[in-house]
TIMI-2910 file (N, C-alpha, C, CB; in pm, 1 decimal, decimal comma, always signed):
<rs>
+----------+----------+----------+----------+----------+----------+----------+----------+----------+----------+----------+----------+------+
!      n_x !      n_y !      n_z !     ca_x !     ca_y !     ca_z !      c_x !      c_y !      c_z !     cb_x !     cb_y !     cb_z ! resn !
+----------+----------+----------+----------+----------+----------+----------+----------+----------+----------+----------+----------+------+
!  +8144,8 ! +13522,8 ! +16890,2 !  +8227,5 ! +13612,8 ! +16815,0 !  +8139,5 ! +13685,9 ! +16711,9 !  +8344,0 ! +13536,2 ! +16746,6 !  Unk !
!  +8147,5 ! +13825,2 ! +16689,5 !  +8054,4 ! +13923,5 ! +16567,3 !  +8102,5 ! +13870,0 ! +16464,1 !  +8072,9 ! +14098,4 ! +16552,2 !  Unk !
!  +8006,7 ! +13860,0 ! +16371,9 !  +8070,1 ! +13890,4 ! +16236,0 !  +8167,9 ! +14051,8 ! +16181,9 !  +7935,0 ! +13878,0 ! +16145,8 !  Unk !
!  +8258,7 ! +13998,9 ! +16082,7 !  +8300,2 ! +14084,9 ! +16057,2 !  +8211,4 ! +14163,8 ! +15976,0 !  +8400,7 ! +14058,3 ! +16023,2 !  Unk !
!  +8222,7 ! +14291,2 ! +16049,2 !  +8149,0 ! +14432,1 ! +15955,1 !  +8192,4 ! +14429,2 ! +15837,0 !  +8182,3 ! +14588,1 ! +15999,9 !  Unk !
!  +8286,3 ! +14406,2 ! +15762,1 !  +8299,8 ! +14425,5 ! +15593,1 !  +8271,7 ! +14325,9 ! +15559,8 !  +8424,4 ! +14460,0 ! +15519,8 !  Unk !
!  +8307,1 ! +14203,7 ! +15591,5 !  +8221,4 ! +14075,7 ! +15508,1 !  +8075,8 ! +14067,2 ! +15516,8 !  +8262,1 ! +13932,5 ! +15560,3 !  Unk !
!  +8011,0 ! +14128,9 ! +15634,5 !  +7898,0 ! +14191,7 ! +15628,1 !  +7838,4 ! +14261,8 ! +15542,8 !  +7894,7 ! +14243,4 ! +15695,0 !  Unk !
!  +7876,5 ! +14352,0 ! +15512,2 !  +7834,3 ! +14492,6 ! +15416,1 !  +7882,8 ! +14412,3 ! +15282,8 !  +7938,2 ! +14675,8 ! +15453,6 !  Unk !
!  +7962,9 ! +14359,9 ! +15242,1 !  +8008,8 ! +14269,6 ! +15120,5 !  +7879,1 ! +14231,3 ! +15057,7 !  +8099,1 ! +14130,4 ! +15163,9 !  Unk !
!  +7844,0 ! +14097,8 ! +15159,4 !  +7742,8 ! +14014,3 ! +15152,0 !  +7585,4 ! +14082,0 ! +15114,7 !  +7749,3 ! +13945,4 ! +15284,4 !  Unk !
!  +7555,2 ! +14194,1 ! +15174,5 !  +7462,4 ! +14260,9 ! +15181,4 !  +7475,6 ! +14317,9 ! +15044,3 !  +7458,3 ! +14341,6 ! +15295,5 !  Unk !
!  +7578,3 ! +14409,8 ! +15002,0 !  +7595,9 ! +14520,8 ! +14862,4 !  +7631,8 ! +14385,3 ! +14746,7 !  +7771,4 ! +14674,4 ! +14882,7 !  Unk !
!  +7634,9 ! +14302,5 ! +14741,3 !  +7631,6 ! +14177,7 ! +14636,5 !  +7601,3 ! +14085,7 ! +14613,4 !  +7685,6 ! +14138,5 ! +14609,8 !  Unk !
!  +7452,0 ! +14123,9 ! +14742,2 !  +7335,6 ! +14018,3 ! +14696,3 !  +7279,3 ! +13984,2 ! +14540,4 !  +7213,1 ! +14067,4 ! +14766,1 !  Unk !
!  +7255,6 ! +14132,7 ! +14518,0 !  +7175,7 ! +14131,1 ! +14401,8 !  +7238,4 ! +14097,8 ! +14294,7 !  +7117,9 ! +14240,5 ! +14377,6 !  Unk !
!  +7398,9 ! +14062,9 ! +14294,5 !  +7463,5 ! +14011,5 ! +14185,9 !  +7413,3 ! +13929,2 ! +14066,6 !  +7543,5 ! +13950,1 ! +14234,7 !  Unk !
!  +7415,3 ! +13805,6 ! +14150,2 !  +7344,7 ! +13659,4 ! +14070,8 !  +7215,9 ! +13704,6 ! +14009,4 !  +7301,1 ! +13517,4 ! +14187,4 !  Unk !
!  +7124,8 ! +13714,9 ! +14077,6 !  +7002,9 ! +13764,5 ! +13997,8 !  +6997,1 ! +13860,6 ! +13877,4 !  +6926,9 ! +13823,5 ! +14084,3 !  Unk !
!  +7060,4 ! +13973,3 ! +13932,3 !  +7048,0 ! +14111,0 ! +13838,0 !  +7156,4 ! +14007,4 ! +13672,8 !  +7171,7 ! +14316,6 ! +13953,2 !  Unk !
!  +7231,8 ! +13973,5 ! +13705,4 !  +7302,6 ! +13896,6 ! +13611,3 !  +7258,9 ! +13799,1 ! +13482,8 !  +7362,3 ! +13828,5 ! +13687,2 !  Unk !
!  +7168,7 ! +13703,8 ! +13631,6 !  +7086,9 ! +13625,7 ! +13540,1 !  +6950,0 ! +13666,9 ! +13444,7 !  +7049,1 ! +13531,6 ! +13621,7 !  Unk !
!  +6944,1 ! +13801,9 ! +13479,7 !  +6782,9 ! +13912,4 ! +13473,1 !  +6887,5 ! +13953,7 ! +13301,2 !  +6743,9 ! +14118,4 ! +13668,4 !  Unk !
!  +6964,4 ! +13976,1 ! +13298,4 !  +7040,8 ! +14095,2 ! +13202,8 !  +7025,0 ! +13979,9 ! +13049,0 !  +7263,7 ! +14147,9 ! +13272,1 !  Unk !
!  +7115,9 ! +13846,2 ! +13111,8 !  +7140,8 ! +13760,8 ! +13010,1 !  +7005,7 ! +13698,0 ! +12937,5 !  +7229,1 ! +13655,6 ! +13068,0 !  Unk !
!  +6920,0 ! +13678,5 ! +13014,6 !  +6726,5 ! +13655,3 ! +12967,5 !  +6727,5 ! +13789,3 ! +12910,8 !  +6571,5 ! +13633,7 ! +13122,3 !  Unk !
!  +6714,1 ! +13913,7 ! +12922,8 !  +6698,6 ! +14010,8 ! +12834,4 !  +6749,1 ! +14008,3 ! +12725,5 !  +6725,5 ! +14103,1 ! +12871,5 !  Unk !
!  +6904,0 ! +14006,1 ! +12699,9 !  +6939,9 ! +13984,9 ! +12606,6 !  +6946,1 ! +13821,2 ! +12473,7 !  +7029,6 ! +14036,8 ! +12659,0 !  Unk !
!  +6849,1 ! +13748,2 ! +12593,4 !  +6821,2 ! +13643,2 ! +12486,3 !  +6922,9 ! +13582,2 ! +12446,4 !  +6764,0 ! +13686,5 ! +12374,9 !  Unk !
!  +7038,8 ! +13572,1 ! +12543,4 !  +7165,0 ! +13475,1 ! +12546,9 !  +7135,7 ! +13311,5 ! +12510,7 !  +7228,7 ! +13482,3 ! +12705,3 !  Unk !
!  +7050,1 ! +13278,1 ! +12600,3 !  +7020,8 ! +13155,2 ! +12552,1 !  +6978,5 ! +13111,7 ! +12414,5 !  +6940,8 ! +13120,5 ! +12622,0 !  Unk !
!  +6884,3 ! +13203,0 ! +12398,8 !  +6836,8 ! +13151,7 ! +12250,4 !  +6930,0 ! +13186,3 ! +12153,6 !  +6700,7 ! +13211,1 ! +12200,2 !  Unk !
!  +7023,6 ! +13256,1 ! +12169,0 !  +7157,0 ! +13246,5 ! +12031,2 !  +7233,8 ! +13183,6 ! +12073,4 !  +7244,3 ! +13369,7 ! +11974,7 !  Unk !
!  +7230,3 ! +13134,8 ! +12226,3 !  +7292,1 ! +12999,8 ! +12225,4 !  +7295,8 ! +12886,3 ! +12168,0 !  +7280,5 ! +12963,8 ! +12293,9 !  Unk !
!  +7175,5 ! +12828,9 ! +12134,8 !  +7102,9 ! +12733,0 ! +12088,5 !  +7169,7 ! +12593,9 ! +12105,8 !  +7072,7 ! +12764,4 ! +11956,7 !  Unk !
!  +7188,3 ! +12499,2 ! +12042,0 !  +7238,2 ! +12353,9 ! +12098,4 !  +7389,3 ! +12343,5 ! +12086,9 !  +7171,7 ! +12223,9 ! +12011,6 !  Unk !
!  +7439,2 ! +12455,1 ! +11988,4 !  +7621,7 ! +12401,9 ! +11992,7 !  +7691,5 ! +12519,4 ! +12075,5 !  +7716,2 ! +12394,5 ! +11803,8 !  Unk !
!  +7770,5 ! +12482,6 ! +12157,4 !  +7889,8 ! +12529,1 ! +12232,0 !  +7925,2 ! +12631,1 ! +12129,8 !  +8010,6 ! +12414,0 ! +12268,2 !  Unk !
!  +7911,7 ! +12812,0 ! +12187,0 !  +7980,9 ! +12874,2 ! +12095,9 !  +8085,9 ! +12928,0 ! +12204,1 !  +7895,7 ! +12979,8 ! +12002,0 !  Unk !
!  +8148,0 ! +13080,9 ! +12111,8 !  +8296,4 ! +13140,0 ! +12186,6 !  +8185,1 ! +13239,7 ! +12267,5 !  +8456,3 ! +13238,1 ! +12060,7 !  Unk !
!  +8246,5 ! +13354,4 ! +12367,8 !  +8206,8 ! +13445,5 ! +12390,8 !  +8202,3 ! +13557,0 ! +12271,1 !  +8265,1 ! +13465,2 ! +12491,9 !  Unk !
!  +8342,7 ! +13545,0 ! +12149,5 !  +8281,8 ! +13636,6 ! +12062,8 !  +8183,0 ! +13628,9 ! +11989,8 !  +8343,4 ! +13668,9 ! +11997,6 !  Unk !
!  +8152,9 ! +13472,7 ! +11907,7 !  +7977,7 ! +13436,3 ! +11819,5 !  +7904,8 ! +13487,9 ! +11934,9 !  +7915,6 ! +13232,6 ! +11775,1 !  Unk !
!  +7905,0 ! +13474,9 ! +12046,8 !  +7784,7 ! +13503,3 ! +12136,9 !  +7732,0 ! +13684,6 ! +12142,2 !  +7839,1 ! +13445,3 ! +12303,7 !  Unk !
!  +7870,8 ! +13737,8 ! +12177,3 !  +7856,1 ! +13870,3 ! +12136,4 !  +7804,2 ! +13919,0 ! +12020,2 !  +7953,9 ! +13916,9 ! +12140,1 !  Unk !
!  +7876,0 ! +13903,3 ! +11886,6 !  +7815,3 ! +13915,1 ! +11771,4 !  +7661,1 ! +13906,6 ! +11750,4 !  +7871,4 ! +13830,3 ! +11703,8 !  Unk !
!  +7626,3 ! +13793,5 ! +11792,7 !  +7507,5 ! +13774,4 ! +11785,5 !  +7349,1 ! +13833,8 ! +11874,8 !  +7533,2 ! +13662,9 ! +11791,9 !  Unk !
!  +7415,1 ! +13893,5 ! +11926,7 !  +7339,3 ! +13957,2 ! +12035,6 !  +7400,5 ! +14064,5 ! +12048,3 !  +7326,6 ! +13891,0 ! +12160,6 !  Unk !
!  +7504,8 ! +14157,9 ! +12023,0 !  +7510,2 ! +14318,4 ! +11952,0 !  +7570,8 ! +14316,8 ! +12116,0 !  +7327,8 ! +14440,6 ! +11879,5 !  Unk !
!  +7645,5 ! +14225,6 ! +12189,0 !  +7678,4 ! +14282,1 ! +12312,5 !  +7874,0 ! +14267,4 ! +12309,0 !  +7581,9 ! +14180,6 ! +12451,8 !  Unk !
!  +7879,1 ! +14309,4 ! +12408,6 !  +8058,0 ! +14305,1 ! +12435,9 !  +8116,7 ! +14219,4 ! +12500,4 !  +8115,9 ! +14406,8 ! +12504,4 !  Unk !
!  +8208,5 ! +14142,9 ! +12433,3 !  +8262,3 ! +14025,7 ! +12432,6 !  +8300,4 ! +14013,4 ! +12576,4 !  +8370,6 ! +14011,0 ! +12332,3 !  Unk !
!  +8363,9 ! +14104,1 ! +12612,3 !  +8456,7 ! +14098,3 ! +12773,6 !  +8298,1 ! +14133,4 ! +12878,4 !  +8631,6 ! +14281,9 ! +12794,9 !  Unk !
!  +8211,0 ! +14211,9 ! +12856,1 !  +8138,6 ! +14200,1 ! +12962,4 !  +8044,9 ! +14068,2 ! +13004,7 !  +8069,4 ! +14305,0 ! +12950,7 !  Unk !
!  +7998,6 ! +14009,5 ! +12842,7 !  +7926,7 ! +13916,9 ! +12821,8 !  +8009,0 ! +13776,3 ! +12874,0 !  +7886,7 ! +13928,5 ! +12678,4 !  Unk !
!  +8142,9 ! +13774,8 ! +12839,7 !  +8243,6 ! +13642,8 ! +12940,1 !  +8238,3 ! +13673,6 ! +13061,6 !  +8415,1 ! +13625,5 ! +12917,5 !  Unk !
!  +8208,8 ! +13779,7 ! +13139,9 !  +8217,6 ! +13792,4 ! +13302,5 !  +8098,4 ! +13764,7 ! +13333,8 !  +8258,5 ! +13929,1 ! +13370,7 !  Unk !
!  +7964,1 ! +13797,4 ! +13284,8 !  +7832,6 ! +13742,6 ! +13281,4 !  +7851,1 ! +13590,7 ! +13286,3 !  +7752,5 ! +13790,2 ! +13154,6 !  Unk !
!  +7885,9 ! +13540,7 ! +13164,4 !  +7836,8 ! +13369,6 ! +13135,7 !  +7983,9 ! +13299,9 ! +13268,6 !  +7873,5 ! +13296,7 ! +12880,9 !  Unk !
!  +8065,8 ! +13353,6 ! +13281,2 !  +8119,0 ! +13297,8 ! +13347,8 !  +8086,1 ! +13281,3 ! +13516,7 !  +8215,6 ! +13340,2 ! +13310,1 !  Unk !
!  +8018,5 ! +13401,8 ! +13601,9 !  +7984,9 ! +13398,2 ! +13686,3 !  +7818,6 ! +13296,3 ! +13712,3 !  +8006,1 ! +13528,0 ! +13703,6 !  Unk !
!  +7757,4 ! +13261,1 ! +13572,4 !  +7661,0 ! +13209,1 ! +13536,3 !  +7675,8 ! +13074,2 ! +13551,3 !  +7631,2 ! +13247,1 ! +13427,4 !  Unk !
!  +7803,0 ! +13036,1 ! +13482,6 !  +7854,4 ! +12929,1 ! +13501,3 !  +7879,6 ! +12858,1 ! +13622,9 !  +7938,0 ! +12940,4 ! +13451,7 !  Unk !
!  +7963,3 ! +12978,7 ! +13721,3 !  +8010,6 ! +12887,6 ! +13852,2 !  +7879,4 ! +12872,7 ! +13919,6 !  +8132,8 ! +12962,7 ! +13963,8 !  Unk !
!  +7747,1 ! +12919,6 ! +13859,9 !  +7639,7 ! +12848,5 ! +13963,9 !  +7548,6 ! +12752,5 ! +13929,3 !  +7555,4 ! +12936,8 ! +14019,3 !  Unk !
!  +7600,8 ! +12712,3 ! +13773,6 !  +7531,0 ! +12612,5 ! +13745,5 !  +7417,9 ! +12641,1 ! +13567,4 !  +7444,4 ! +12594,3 ! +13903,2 !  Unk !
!  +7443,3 ! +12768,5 ! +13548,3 !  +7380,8 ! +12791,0 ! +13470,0 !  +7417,0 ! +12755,9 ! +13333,0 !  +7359,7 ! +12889,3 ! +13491,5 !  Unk !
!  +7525,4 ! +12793,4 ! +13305,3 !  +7532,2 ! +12745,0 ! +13176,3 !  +7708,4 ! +12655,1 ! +13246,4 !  +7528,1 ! +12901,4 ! +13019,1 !  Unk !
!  +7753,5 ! +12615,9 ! +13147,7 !  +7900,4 ! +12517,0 ! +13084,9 !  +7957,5 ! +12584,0 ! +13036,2 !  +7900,4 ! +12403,9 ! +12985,1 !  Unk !
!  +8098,6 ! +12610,7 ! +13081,1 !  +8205,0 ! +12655,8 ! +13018,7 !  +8318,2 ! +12578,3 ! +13012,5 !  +8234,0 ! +12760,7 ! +13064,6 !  Unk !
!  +8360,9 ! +12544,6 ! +12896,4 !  +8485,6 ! +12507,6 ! +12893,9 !  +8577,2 ! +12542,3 ! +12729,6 !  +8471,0 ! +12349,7 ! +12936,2 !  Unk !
!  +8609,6 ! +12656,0 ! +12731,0 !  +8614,5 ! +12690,6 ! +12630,3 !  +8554,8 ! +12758,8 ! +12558,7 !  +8624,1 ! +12636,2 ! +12597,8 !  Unk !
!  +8470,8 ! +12723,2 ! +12553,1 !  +8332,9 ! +12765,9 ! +12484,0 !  +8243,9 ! +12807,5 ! +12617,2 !  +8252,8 ! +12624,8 ! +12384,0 !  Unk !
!  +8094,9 ! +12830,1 ! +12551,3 !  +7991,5 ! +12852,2 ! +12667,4 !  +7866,0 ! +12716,0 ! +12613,4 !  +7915,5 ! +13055,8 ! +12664,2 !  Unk !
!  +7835,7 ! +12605,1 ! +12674,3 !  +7701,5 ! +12563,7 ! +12636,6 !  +7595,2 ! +12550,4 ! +12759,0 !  +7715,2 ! +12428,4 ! +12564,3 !  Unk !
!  +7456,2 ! +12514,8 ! +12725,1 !  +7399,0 ! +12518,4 ! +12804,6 !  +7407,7 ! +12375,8 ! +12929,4 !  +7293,1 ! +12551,9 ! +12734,9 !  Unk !
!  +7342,5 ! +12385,5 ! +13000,0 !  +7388,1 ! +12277,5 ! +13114,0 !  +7329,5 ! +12170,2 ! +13092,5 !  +7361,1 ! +12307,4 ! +13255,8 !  Unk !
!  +7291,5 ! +12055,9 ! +13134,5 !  +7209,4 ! +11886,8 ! +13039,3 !  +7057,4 ! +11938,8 ! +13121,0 !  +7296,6 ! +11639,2 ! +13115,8 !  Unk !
!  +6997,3 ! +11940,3 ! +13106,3 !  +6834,0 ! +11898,2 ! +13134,0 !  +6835,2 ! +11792,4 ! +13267,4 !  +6756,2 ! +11804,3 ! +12976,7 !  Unk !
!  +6764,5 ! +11838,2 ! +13364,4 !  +6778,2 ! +11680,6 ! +13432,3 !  +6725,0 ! +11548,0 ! +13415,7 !  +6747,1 ! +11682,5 ! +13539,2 !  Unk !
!  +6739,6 ! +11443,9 ! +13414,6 !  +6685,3 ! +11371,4 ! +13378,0 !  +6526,0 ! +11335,3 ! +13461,6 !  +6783,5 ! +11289,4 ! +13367,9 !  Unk !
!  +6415,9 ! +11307,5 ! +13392,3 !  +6293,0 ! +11377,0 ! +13503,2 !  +6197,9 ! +11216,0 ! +13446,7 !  +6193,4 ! +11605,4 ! +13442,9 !  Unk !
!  +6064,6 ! +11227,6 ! +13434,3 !  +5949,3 ! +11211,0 ! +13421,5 !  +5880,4 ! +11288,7 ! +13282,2 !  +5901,7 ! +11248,0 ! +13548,5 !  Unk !
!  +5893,9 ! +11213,5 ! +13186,6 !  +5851,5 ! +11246,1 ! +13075,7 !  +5738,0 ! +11277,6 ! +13084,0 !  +5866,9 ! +11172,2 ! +12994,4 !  Unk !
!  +5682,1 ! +11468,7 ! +12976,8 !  +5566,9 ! +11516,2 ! +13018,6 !  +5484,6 ! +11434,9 ! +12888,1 !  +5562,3 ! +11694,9 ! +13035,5 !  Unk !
!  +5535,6 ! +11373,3 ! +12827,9 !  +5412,6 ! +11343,8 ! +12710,1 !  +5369,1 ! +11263,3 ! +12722,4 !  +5423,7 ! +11331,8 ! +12586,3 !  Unk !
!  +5191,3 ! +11264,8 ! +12659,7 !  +5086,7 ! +11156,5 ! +12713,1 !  +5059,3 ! +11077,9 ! +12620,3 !  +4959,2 ! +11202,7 ! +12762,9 !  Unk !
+----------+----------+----------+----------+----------+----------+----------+----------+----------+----------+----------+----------+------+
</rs>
């Protein structure tokens, strides 16, 4: 059976979603006015001179892949637990 031609062309025209997304929020240095406490999307805006409603469709699509935590708030995700680098 073909794939369907529009879920096709979908897939193709919104590749670059995730990336270009995650490219915007590193520019704007989201994380680092993130810093360790859970803020709103508006402190986040404020703080970074951006717009509240575009910046929640950002962290939220960020979110469903793992990037940051939302629940309410936005925080960052836990560190994994690894192999300590210090000697």
């Amino acid at each position: 059976m073909a794939a369907n031609p529009m879920n096709t062309l979908m897939e193709i025209s919104m590749g670059f979603t995730l990336p270009r997304t995650l490219h915007v929020v590193a520019e704007l240095g989201i994380a680092d006015a993130l810093g360790e406490t859970p803020q709103s999307r508006e402190d986040l805006a404020a703080a970074t001179g951006t717009n509240a409603g575009a910046l929640d469709r950002a962290l939220r699509l960020l979110s469903a892949h793992g990037v940051f935590q939302k629940a309410g708030t936005y925080a960052h995700t836990p560190s994994p637990a690894g192999p300590s680098s210090s000697t």
